[in-house]
C-alpha positions in Angstrom: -77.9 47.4 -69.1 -75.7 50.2 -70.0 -72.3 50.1 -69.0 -71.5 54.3 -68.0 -67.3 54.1 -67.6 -67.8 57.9 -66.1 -69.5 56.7 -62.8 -66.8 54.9 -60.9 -64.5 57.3 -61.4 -67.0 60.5 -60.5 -68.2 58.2 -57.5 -65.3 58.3 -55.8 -64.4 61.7 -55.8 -67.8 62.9 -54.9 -67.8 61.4 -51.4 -65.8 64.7 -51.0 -68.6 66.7 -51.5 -71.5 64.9 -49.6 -69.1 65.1 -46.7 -68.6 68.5 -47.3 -71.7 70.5 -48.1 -73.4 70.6 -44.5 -70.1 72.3 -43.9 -70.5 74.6 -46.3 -73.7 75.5 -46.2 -73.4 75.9 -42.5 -70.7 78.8 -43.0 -72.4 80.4 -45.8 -75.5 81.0 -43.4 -72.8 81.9 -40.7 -71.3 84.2 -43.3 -74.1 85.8 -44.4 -75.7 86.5 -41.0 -72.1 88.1 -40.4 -72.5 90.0 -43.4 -75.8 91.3 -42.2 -74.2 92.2 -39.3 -71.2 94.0 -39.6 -73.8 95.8 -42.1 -76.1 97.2 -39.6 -73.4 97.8 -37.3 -71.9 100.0 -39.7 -68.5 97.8 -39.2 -65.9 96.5 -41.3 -65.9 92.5 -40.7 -63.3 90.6 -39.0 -60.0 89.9 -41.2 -60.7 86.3 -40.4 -64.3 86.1 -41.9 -63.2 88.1 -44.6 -60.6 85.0 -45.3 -62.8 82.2 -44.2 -65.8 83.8 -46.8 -62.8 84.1 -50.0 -61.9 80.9 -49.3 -65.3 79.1 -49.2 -66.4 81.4 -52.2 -63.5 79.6 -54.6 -63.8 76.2 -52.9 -67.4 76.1 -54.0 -66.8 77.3 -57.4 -64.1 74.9 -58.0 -66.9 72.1 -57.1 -69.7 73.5 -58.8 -67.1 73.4 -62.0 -66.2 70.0 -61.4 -70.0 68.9 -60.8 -70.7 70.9 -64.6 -67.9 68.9 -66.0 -69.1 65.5 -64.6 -72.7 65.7 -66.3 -71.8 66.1 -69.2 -70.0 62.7 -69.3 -71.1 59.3 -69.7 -73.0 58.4 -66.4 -75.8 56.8 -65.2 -79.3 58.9 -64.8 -79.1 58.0 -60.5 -75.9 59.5 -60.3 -76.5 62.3 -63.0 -79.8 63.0 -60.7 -77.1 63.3 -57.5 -75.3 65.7 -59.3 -78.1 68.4 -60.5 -79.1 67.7 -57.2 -75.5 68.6 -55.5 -74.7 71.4 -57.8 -78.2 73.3 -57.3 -77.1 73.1 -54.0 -74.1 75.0 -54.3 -75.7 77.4 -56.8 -77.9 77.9 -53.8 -75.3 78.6 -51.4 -73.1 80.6 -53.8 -76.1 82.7 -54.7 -76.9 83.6 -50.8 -72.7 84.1 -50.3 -72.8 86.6 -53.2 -75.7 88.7 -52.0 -74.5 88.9 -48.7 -70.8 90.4 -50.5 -72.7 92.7 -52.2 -74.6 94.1 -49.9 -71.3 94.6 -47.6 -68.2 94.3 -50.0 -65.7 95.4 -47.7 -66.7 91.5 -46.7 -64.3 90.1 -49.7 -63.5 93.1 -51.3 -63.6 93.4 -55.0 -61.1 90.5 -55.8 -62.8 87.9 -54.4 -66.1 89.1 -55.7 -64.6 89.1 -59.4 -62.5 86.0 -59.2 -65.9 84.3 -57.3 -67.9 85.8 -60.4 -65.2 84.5 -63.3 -65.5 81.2 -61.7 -69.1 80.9 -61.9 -69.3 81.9 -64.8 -67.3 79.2 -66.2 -69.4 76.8 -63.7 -72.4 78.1 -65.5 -73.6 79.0 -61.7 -76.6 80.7 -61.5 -75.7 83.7 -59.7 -74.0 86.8 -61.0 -71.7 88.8 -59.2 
């Protein structure tokens, strides 16, 4: 049996995300149907939301970085499975958070939408901003 040294340490940190990703896909689809509308409302969106969408936008960047990094180590094929898994996820929920700031920008506003966009791109996400 092959001894993978990456998996204990990857295991314990990821508990951190299976506890938080019904959280965040919850607000992205809370987001996004804010998004929507404030859109068809012709309104700017709350100061709040616009806070509560930047801040979920880098959180799940920073993740779907760390979730890149972590396959490409030594681990075991269940827990490289878990991560695809995880981080497809995320590209998921990142990809319906950046076409809701799109369609409405004044949402995040252009820094958000950049600094979301330079992140992915490092995560190798597969949205575009």
């Amino acid at each position: 049996m092959t001894n993978h040294h990456a998996d204990g340490a990857i295991v314990s940190e990821i508990e951190t995300v299976r506890l938080a990703l019904p959280t965040w896909v919850i607000s992205t689809v809370e987001l996004v149907e804010l998004a929507e509308n404030a859109e068809r409302a012709a309104r700017d969106v709350n100061p709040e939301t616009a806070d509560r969408s930047r801040k979920l936008i880098i959180e799940v960047a920073e993740w779907q970085q760390k979730l890149h990094d972590w396959q490409s180590q030594d681990i075991s094929p269940r827990l490289l499975a878990e991560l695809r898994i995880l981080k497809a996820t995320l590209d998921a929920a990142m990809d319906e958070s950046n076409a809701a700031a799109r369609s409405r920008e004044s949402l995040l506003g252009p820094k958000a939408i950049k600094l979301a966009g330079v992140l992915l791109g490092f995560a190798g996400g597969s949205s575009s901003p």
